[in-house]
C-alpha positions as CSV (number, residue, x, y, z in Angstrom):
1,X,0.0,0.0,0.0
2,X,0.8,3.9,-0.4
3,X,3.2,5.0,2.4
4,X,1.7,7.5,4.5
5,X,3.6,10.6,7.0
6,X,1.8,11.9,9.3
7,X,2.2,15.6,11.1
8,X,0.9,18.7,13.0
9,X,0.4,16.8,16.8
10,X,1.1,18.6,19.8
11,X,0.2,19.6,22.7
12,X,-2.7,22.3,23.5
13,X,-5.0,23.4,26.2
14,X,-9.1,22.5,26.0
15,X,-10.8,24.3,23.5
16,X,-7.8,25.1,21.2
17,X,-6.9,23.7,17.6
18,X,-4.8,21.4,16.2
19,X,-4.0,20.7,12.1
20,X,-3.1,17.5,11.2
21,X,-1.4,16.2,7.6
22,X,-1.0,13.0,6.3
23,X,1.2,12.7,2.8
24,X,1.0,10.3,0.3
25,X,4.2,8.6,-1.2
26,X,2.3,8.2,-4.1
27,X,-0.1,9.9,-7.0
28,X,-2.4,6.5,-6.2
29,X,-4.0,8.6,-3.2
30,X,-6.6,10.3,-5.0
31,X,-8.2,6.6,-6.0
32,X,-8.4,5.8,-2.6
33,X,-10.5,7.2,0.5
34,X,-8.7,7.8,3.3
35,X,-9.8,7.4,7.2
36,X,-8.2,9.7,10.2
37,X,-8.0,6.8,13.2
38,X,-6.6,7.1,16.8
39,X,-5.3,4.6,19.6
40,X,-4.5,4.9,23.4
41,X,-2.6,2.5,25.2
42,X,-4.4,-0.6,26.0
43,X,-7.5,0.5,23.8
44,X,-8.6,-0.4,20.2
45,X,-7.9,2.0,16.9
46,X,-10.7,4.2,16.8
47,X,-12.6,5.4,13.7
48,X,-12.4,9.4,13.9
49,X,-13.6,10.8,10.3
50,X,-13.4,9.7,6.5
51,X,-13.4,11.2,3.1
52,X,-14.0,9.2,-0.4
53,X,-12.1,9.3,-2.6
54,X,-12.9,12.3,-4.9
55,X,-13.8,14.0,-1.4
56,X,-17.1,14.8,-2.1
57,X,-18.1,13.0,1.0
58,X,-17.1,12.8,5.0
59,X,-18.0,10.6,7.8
60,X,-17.8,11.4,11.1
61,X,-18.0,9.5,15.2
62,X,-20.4,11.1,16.9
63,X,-17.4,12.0,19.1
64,X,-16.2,14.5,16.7
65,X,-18.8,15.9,14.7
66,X,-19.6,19.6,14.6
67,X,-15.5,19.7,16.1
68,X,-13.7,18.0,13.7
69,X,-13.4,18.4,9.7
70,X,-11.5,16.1,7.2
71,X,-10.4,17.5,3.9
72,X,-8.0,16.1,1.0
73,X,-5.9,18.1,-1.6
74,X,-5.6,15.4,-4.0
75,X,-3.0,17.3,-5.8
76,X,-0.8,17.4,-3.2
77,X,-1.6,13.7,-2.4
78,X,-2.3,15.1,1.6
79,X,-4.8,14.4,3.3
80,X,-5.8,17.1,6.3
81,X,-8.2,16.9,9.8
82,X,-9.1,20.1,11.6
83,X,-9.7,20.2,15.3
84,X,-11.4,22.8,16.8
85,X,-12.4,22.5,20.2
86,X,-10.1,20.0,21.3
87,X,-11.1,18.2,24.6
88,X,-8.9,16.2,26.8
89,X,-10.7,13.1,26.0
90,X,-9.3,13.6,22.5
91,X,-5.6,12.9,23.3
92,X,-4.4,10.1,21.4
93,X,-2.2,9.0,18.8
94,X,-3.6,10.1,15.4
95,X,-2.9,8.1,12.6
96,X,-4.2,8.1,9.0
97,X,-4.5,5.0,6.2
98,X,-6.0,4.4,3.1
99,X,-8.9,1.9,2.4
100,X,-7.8,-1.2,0.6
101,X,-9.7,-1.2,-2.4
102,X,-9.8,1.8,-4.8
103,X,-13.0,4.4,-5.2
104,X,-14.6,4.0,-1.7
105,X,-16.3,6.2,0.9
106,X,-14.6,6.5,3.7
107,X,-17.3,4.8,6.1
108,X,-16.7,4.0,9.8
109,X,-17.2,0.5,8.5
110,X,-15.2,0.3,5.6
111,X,-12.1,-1.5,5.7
112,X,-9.2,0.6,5.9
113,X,-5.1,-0.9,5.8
114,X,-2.5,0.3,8.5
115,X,-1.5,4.0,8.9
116,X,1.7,5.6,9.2
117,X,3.9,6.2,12.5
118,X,1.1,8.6,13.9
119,X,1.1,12.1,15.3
120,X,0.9,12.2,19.0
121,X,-2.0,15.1,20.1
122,X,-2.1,16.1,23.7
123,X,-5.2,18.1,24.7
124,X,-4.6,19.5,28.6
125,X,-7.6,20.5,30.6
C-alpha cells in the first residue's frame, strides 16, 4: 500500500486547535479514501472521520462531529483533519491509512489498511 507521513500533533489546552497532515508517497492517493484513526494504550484504533475518494463526502464519530473536519488536496496527495475544540478526551495517537480497495467512501465500517507512524496530540484540561 501507499506510504503514508503523518504531522501537526502537539500539545494544546481545552478548546484550542490542532492541524493534522498526512502525505502520500504516491499519486495512487486520490483513487483511494482515506480514514483519520486514533489509539490509546491498552484500547482499540478508533474510527475518527473519513473522506472518499474524490472528497465529495465525509464521515464522522459522533465524538467528533460539529469539532472536527476532514479534507484532501488530491493534488498534493495530503490528506488534512481540523480540530477545533479539542477536549482532553481527544488525546491520542492520530494516525491516517487508506482503504484497501480503490474508489470507496470512507465509512466507519469500511475497511481501511495500516497508517503511518502517527502524530501524537495532547489536549490538557
Amino acid at each position: 500500500q501507499v506510504q503514508l507521513v503523518e504531522s501537526g500533533g502537539g500539545l494544546v489546552q481545552a478548546g484550542g486547535s490542532l492541524r493534522l497532515s498526512c502525505v502520500a508517497s504516491e499519486s495512487t492517493f486520490s483513487s483511494y479514501a482515506m480514514g483519520w484513526f486514533r489509539q490509546v494504550p491498552g484500547k482499540e484504533r478508533e474510527f475518527v472521520a473519513g473522506i472518499s475518494w474524490s472528497g465529495g463526502s465525509a464521515n464522522y464519530a459522533d465524538s467528533v462531529k460539529g469539532r472536527f473536519t476532514i479534507s484532501r488536496d488530491n493534488a498534493k496527495n495530503t490528506l488534512y483533519l481540523q480540530m477545533d475544540s479539542l477536549k482532553p478526551e481527544d488525546t491520542a495517537v492520530y494516525y491516517c491509512a487508506a482503504e484497501w480497495s480503490p474508489w470507496g467512501w470512507g465509512r466507519g465500517d469500511s475497511d481501511f489498511g495500516s497508517g503511518g507512524q502517527g502524530t501524537q496530540v495532547t489536549v490538557s484540561s
